[in-house]
C-alpha positions in Angstrom: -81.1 -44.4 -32.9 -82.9 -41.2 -34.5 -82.4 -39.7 -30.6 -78.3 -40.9 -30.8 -78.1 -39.2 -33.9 -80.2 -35.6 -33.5 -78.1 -35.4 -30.2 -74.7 -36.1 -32.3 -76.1 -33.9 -34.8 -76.6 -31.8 -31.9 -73.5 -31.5 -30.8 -71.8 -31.1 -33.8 -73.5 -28.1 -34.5 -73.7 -26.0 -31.0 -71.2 -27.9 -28.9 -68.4 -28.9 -31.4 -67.5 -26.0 -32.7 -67.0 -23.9 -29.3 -64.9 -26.9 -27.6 -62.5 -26.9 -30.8 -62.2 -23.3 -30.2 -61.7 -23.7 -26.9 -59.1 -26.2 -27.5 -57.2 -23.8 -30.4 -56.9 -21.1 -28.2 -55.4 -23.4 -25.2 -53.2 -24.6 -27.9 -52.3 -20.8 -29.2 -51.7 -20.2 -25.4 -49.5 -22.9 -25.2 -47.4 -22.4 -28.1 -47.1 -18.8 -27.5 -45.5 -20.1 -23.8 -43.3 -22.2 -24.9 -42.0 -19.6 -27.5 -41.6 -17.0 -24.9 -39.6 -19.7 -22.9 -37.8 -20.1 -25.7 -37.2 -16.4 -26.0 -36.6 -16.4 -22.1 -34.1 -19.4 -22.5 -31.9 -17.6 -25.6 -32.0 -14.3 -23.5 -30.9 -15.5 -20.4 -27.7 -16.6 -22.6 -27.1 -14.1 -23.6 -27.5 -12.0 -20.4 -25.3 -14.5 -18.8 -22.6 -14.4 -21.8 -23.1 -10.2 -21.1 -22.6 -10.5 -17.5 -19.5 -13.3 -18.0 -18.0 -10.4 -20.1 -18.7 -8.0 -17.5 -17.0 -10.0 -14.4 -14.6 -10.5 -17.0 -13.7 -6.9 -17.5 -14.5 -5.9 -14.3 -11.3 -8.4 -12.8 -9.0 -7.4 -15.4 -9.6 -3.6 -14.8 -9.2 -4.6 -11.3 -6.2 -6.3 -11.5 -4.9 -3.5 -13.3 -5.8 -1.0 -10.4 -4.0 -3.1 -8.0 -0.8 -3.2 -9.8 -1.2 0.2 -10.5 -1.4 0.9 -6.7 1.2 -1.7 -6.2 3.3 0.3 -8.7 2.8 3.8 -6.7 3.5 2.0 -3.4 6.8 1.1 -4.6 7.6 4.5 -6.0 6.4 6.1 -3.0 8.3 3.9 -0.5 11.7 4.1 -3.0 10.9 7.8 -2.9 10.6 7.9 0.5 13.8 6.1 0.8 15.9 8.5 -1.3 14.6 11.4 0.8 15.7 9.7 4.0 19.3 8.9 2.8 19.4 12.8 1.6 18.5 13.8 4.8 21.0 11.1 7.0 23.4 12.2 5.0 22.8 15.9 5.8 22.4 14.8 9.4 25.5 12.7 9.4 27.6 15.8 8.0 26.0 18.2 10.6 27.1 15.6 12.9 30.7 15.9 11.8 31.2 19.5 11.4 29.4 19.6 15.1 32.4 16.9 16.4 34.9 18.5 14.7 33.9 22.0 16.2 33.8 19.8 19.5 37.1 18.9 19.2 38.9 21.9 17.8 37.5 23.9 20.5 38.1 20.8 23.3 41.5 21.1 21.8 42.1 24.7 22.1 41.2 24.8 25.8 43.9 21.8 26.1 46.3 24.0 24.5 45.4 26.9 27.0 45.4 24.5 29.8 49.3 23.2 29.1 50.2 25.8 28.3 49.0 27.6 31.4 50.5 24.8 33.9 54.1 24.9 31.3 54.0 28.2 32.6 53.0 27.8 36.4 55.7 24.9 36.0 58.3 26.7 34.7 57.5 29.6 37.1 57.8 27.1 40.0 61.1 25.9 38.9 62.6 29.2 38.6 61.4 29.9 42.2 63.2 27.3 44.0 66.7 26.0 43.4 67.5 23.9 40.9 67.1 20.2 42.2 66.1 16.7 40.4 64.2 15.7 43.1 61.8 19.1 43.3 61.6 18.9 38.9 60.2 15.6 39.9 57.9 16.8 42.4 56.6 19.7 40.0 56.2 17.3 37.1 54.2 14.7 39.1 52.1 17.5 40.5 51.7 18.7 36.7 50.5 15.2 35.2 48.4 14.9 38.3 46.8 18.2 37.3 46.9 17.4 33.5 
């Protein structure tokens, strides 16, 4: 009995006291874990509340962009469109005046033309004798010319 108790006397004294320090520090090392998980834990929420903020702004400043493109597109293309009607329009009254040139001219050297065969014909007529028959002639010949 008097060895049971010098060695839990012992113990107490020299072995005791280093295993409950032992054991405080594991505990202080486990409490200060958990609290940094803790810490970690709140953190990460809020990183991930920051970055779901972010994404957030970051599609609306997107979608913005894209209508804002969408909106130049449109104002580019009507743009576009009002230029091209100016310039058919100038293209279709070039046209025109060029046709009506065309004509006035095509019409001129008509003019010259009859009047040139009037005169052959009328020239024929007064050559020969005066006959139905040859007036026909001359006038066939003179449509057939025309």
């Amino acid at each position: 009995m008097i060895v049971f108790f010098i060695l839990g006397w012992a113990t107490m004294v020299f072995v005791w006291p280093n295993l409950i320090k032992v054991i405080d520090e594991r505990r202080k090392k486990i409490s200060d874990g958990l609290s940094a998980a803790d810490k970690s834990i709140a953190e990460l929420s809020n990183v991930n509340d920051r970055v779901r903020l972010i994404a957030e702004s970051a599609k609306k400043d997107a979608h913005e962009r894209l209508a804002n493109a969408e909106r130049q597109v449109y104002d580019i293309i009507d743009k576009a469109r009002f230029e091209a009607e100016i310039e058919r329009s100038k293209i279709i009254a070039q046209a025109k005046q060029d046709t009506d040139i065309i004509i006035r001219n095509a019409r001129d050297a008509l003019r010259e033309d009859l009047a040139s065969l009037a005169v052959k014909g009328a020239e024929q007529i007064l050559r020969r004798e005066v006959s139905l028959n040859e007036h026909r002639d001359i006038l066939d010949r003179l449509k057939a010319e025309l």
